[in-house]
C-alpha positions, 0 to 999 in steps of 0.5 A: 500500500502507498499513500499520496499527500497533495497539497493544495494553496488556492486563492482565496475567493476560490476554496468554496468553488472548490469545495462545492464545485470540483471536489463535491462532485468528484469525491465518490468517483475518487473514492470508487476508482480501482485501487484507491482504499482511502481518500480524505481532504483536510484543511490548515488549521489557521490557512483556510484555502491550504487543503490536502488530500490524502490517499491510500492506494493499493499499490504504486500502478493503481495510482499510476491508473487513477493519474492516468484517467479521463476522472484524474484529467478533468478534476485536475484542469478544474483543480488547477485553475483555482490555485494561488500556488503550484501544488506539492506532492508525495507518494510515501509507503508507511514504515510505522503505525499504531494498530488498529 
């Protein structure tokens, strides 16, 4: 299993057309795609419009998968054109973690 953080610096007059019209409309799809286990978005505590995503995936070649499709496409164009910065990320594999 791998997980992907992405983290995402959008202008601020753009987080709720993120939220209501990018994310809200393509979580469930994200969620379902082959391979993915997990998905979340979490928010900066004190920056309103720094958000992450954070997922789990089976493996490195479903990730690969879900960043080569039509889904991953459109929601990254809509995505991008919201941002005030470029977006960071990093796939990681787990080395450690409580149970449970």
């Amino acid at each position: 299993m791998i997980k992907r953080i992405v983290k995402m610096t959008f202008r601020e007059e753009a987080v709720d057309a993120f939220l209501n019209e990018v994310f809200e409309q393509s979580k469930d799809r994200i969620r379902a795609f082959p391979g993915c286990l997990r998905m979340e978005l979490v928010q900066h505590v004190s920056q309103r419009n720094v958000l992450f995503t954070l997922s789990s995936w089976e493996n490195e070649a479903a990730l690969e998968s879900y960043r080569q499709s039509e889904l991953f496409k459109t929601t990254w164009q809509k995505t991008k054109a919201l941002f005030a910065e470029k977006a960071e990320a990093w796939s990681v594999r787990v080395i450690d973690a409580m149970p449970g």
